[in-house]
C-alpha positions in Angstrom: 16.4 5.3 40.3 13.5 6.1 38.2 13.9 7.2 34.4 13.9 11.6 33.6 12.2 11.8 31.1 13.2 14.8 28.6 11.6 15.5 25.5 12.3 18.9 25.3 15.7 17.5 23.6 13.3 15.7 21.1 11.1 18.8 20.3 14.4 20.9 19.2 14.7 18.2 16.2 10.9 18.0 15.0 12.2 19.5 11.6 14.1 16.3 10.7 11.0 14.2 12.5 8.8 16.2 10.4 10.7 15.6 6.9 10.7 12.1 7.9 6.9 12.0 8.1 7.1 13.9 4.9 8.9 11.3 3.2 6.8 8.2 5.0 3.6 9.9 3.4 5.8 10.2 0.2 6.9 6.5 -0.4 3.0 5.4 0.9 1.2 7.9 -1.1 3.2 7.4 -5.0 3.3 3.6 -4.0 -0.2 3.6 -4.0 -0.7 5.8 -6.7 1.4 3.5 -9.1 -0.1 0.0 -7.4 -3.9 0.6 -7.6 -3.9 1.4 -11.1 -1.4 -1.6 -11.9 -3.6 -4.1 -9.9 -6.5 -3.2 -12.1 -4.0 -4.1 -15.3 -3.3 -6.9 -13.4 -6.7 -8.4 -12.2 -8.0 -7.9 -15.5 -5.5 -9.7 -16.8 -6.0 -12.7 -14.7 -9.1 -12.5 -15.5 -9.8 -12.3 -19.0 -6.0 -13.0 -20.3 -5.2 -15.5 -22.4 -4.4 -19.0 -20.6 -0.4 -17.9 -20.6 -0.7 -14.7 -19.5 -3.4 -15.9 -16.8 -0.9 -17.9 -15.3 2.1 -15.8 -15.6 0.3 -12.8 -13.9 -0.9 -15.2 -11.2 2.4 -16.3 -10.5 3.9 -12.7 -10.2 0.8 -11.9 -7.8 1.6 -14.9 -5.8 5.7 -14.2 -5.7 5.0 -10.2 -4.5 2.1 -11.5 -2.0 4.3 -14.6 -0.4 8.0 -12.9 -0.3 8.6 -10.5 2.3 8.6 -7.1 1.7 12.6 -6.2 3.0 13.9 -9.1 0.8 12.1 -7.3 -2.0 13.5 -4.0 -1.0 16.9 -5.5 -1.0 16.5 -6.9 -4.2 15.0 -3.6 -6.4 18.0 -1.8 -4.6 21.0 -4.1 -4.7 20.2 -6.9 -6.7 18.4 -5.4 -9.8 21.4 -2.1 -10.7 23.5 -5.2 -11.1 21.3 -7.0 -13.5 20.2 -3.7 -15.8 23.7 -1.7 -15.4 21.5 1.1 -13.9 22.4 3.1 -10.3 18.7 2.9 -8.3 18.9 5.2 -5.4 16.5 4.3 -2.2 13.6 6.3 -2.9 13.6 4.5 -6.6 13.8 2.0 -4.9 11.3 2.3 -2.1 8.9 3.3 -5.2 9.4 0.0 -6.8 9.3 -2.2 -4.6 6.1 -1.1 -2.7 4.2 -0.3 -6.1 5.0 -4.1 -7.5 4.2 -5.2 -3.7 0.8 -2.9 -3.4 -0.3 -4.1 -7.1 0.1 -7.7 -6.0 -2.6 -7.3 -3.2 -4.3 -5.0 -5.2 -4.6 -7.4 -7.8 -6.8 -9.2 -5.6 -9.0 -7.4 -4.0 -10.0 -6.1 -7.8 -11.0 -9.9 -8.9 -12.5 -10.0 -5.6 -14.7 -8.0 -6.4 -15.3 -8.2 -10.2 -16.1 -11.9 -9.4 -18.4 -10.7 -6.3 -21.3 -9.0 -8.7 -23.7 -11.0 -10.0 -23.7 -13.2 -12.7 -27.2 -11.5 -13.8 -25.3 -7.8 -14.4 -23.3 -9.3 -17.0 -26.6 -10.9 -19.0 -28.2 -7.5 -18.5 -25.8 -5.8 -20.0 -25.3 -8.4 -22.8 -28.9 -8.2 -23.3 -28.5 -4.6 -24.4 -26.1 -4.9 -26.5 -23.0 -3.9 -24.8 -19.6 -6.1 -25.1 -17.1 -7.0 -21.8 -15.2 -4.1 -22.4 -18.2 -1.2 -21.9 -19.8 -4.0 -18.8 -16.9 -3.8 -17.0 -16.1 0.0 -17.2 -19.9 1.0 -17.1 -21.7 -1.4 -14.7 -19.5 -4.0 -12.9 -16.1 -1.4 -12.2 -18.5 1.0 -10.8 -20.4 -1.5 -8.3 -17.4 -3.4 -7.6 -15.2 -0.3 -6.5 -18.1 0.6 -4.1 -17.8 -2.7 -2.5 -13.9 -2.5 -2.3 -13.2 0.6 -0.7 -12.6 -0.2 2.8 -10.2 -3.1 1.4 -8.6 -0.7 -0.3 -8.3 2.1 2.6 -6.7 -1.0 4.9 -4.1 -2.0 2.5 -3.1 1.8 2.8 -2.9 1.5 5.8 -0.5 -2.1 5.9 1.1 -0.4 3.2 2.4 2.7 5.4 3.6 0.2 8.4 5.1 -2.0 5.9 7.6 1.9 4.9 9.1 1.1 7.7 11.5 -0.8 5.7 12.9 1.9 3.8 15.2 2.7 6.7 16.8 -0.4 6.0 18.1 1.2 2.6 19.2 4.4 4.3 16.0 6.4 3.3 15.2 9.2 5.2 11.4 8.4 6.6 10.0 8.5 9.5 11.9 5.7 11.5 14.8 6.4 10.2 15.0 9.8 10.8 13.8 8.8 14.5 16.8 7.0 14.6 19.2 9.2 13.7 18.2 11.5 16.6 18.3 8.9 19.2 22.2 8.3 18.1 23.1 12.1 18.3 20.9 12.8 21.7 21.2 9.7 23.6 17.4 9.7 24.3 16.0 7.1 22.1 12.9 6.3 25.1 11.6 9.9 24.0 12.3 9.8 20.3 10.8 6.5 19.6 8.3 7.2 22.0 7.4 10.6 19.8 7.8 8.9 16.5 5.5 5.4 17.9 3.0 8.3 18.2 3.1 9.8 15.3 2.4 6.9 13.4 -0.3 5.9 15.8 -2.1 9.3 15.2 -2.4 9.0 11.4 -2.9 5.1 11.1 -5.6 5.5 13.9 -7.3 8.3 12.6 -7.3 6.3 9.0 -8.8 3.4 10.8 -11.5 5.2 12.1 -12.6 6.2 8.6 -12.4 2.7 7.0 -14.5 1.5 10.3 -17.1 4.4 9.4 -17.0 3.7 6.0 -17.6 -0.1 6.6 -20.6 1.1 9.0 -21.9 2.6 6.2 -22.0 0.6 3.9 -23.2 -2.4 5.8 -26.5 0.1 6.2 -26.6 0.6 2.9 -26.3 -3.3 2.1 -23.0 -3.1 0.7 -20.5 -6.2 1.3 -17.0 -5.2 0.9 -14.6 -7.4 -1.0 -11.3 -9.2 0.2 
């Protein structure tokens, strides 16, 4: 006997579906808003750090990049309230966790592409009398960002599959609330099903911009950094 499929049972809960999605966008779009700017910090200081800090940031880069991202998550919500006497509740968490984690990667696509412009930028700017500090915010930043924006647009995108997680901490996104429907309707083929292509409608229309983008800029002779 074939499956009957029923997702009329599905539709009457797309408010909790919806405040999921509300909440996946949430963790993906603060996480990044926190992690970008912290890479910089980061990249910078890899860069032009003393030797010490040099190798202590590279060290914290290469933990966040070469852990996985649920042992993390377990470890800013049950691990750290133990260590700092502090309740953290799962969106603090999720927060954390994925803005250490997104800074990490950022981290190094920003020295990417510092270290991608040429050596002859920085004379030129030397040569008319400018010091690292206004090179890197006036010349090299600006050319470098250019060349890093479809890096940056697909760690977005690994960075909201990778929210995934947060169910795992009793968040309400997405998949979680996905799940909690299939428990109280028995019809988890339709709800997964629904909530697969939800997230396949907003990761594949995001893809298609970082493909155009990259399109683009390969016409205009930009390389994009990694």
């Amino acid at each position: 006997m074939g499956y009957e499929w029923d997702f009329w049972v599905v539709f009457r809960e797309y408010g909790l579906l919806l405040h999921g999605l509300l909440n996946t966008l949430k963790v993906t779009g603060l996480s990044l808003a926190f992690g970008v700017p912290l890479g910089l910090c980061l990249a910078l200081l890899r860069l032009y750090g003393a030797w010490p800090i040099r190798i202590s940031v590279g060290i914290v880069i290469e933990i966040f990049r070469a852990t996985p991202p649920i042992a993390q998550l377990f470890w800013f919500f049950f691990a750290l309230p133990i260590l700092v006497g502090i309740e953290i509740d799962p969106f603090q968490a999720s927060i954390l966790t994925f803005s250490l984690q997104s800074s990490a990667f950022f981290a190094e696509v920003f020295r990417g592409g510092i270290v991608s412009i040429d050596k002859g930028q920085w004379e030129a700017a030397k040569a008319i009398g400018m010091g690292r500090n206004d090179s890197l915010r006036r010349i090299i930043l600006p050319q470098a960002v250019k060349r890093m924006i479809p890096a940056f647009l697909e760690r977005a995108i690994e960075l909201m599959k990778t929210t995934t997680l947060v169910g795992t901490i009793s968040y309400a996104d997405l998949l979680f609330e996905a799940n909690r429907i299939a428990q109280s309707t028995y019809r988890a083929l339709e709800v997964f099903t629904l909530a697969a292509g939800m997230y396949f409608i907003i990761i594949f229309i995001c893809s298609i911009g970082v493909r155009q983008l990259e399109r683009y800029m390969a016409r205009t002779g930009e390389t994009t950094a990694h």
